[in-house]
Structure formats: C-alpha cells, structure tokens
N, C-alpha and C positions, 0 to 999 in steps of 0.2 A: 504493500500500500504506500508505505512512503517514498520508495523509486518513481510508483506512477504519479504520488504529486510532485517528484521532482522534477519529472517527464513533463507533466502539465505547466509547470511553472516554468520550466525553462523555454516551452513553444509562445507562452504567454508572454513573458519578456521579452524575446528574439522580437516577436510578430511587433509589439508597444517599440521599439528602439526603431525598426525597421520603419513603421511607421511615421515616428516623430523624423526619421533620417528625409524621408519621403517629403514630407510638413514644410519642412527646412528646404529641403530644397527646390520647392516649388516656390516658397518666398523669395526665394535668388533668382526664381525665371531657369532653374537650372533641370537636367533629366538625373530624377533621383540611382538612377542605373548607372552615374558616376561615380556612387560616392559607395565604398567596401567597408563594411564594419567589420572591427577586430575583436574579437574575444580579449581581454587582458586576462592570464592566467592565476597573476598573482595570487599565491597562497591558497590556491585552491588545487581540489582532490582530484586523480585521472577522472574518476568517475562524475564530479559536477561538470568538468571540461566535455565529456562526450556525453552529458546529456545538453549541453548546448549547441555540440557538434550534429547529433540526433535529430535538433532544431533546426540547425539550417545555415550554420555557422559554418563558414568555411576558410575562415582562418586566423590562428590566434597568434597571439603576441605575449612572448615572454620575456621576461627580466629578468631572471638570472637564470647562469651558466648551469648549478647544479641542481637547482631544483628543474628544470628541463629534462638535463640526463636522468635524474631520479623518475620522472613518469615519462619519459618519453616511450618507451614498448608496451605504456597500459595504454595511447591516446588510440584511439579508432581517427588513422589519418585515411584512409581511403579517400573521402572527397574533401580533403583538408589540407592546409599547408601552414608551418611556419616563420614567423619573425621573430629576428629577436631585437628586443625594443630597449631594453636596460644597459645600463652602465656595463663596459664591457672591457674586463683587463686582459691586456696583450697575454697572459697566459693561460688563460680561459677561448682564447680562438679555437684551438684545437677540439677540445671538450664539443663545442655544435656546430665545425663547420660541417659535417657529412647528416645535418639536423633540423637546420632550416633552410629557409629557398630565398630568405632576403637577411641581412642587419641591417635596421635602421638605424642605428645608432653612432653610426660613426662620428667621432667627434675630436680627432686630432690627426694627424696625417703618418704617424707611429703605427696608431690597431689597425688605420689600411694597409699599411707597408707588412704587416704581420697577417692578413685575411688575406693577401696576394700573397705570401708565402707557404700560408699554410695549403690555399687553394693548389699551389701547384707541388705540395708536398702531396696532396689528396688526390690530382689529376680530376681539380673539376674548374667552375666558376661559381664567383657569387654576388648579386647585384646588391648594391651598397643602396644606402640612403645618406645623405650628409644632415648631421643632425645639427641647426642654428642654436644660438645661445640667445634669441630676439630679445630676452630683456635684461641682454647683459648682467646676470647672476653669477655672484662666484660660487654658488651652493649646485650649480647647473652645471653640464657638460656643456661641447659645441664649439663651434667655431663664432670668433666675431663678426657682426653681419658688412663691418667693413672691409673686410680680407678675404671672408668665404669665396669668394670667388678666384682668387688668386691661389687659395688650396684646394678645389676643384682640379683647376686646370692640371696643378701636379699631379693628384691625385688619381686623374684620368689617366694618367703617363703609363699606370703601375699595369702590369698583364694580371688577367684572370677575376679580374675584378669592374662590376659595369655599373656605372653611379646613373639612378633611375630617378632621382628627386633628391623632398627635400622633409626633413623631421624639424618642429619643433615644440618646446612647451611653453606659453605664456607663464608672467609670473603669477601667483592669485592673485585677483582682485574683484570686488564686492561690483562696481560700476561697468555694466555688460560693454560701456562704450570703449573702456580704455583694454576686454581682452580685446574686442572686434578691432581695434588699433594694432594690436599687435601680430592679430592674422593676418590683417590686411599689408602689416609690413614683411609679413615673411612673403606673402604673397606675389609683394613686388620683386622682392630676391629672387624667385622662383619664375617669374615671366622674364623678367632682367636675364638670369641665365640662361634660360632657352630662349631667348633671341638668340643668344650669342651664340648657337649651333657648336659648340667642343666636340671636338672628337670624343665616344667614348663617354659620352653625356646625353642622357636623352630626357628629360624633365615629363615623365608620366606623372608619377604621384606627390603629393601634397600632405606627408602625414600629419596631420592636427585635429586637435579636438578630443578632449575626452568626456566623462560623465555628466559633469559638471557645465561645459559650456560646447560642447558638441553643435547645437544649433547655430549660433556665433559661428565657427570655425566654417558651418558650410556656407552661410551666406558670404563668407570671404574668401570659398573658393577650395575649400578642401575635399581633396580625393578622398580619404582613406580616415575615418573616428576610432580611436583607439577605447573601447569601452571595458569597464571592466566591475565598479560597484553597481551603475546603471541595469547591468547585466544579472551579476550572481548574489549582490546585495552587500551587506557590509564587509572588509574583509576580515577572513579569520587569521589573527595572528598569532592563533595558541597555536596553528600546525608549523610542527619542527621546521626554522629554517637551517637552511646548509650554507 
C-alpha cells in the first residue's frame, strides 16, 4: 500500500511541475517542449528516484560523486539519463565519468582539463556545461561572467570533451525581480556566446531554475529546471551521507 501511494504521488507531482513548467512557458510566448525537467536526487533513496522515473522523469541530476556510485545499479535507467550537477573535485572525475551522459558543472578550466583526461583514459566523450558564478558569490562555484568566455574558448581546445551550454544558480533572494535579473543576465552570456559560433561550442541548453523560482528562470529563457524539493518534498538529511 505505501509503494502505490508513492507511485501515486510521484505521477501527481511529475504531472503538477510539468504543468506549472507548461504555465511558464506559455507566459514567455515560449513551446513548453523546450524546456526538460530534472529530477535533483539529493539524498534520496534508488527507490523514491524510480518511482519518479516510473512517472515520467527522464533525467536526473546528481550532486555528489559517491552517493551516485552508491545507487547507481538500483536506478531503472532504461529511459533515463544522467547529470551531474554538484561541486565536482578533480578526483572524483573518474568515480562517474562511465555514469553520466553530461557535467554540468564545470566551473574552472583544471576539472575540464581532468574530464578530457579521464575521457580519453575511458575511450569515450563527455558534453560539459560551463557553470556561471552570475552573482558573483564566493560560497559558489563558476566562472566570472567577465572572463567566461575567454575560458570557453580554451576550454573548447581540450579533445573529448563538447561544451553544450550554460549552468547557473542565482543568489537567494525574496524580490522575484532581482532573480529574473539574474536569469536574464546569464541569458545574455548565453546568446552572447552563441553568436560567437566557437568551435567545439554549440549553446543548446540553458540550465537554471530550481524549486523555488523555476517559473522566473523560464520566462528568461531556460532550457532545462533543475527540481528537486518541488518534486520529492523536503529533503531527508538523516540518510547517511558519503
């Protein structure tokens, strides 16, 4: 009984997020069919991840290195794919590059230098995200949004590795106008650089947006909502972190 109400509740949230995604995007004048919600895994169990997989979820976003390896052979990936979205230290590449199919998180021109290594230690590729620092936080990862584009360009240089967009997180803030400012500036980054055609750089996706101000982020143009309390509800922090 309490698997089918988790079944039930997980089609119920999927269907309410998808919807409000849809909501959003029709207020932008935009087609809601651009915009890919991500499951955020943190701290949650194989089993609540595929029962949102079961929903309709088709691809989630993780933060750390070892809690991934730790359930990654319970996930029902058949029509599922991974990112990984958290802070990511150069010796944890190894750990999931043969595990996900993106990092978004790149955020110094070192973990690329080491995901093009490890890629061609693995004999594969992996498409990157560059991840912005938009409100200049030192408690944040990312590049500055004055230079990101000068680390792009080297970055492109590197083999085995293909920069597909762009990550960021706004700072909090209570006043919807000053996140939708900061969308709106990553956003300029993000058309900025694809004009500029790099080799080696193709500006598909847009990650922004989570729980919290998801609607904002699409009226400003984002591909891809990163959700994750919206989704499974508060997180639980009693389950053992690694």
């Amino acid at each position: 009984m309490m698997e089918n109400l988790c079944s039930k509740q997980a089609e119920e949230r999927v269907r309410s997020i998808q919807q409000s995604i849809a909501s959003a995007a029709e207020n932008a004048g935009r087609n809601p069919a651009e915009i890919r919600l991500m499951a955020v895994t943190k701290t949650r169990t194989a089993q609540e991840v595929n029962e949102v997989i079961a929903a309709g979820v088709t691809l989630l976003g993780e933060n750390r290195a070892q809690e991934l390896c730790a359930r990654y052979e319970d996930y029902d990936l058949d029509h599922c794919e991974i990112h990984f979205i958290g802070r990511l230290q150069t010796n944890k590449v190894r750990q999931i590059i043969d595990k996900v199919t993106m990092i978004e998180s790149v955020d110094s021109e070192k973990l690329a230098a080491e995901i093009s290594r490890q890629c061609e230690k693995h004999g594969t590729e992996m498409d990157i995200l560059i991840e912005v620092n938009i409100g200049d936080e030192e408690s944040k990862g990312g590049f500055d949004q004055n230079n990101v584009e000068e680390a792009i360009r080297r970055i492109a240089q590197l083999p085995h590795i293909h920069i597909k967009g762009i990550m960021s997180i706004p700072p909090i803030e209570d006043d919807d106008s000053k996140v939708r400012a900061y969308f709106a500036a990553t956003k300029r980054i993000f058309i900025d650089i694809k004009r500029k055609n790099i080799d080696n750089v193709t500006m598909e996706i847009l990650s922004m947006g989570m729980s919290g101000d998801f609607p904002q982020a699409i009226l400003e143009g984002s591909t891809q909502v990163r959700i994750g309390t919206a989704l499974f509800g508060p997180r639980n922090y009693s389950v053992p972190q690694h």
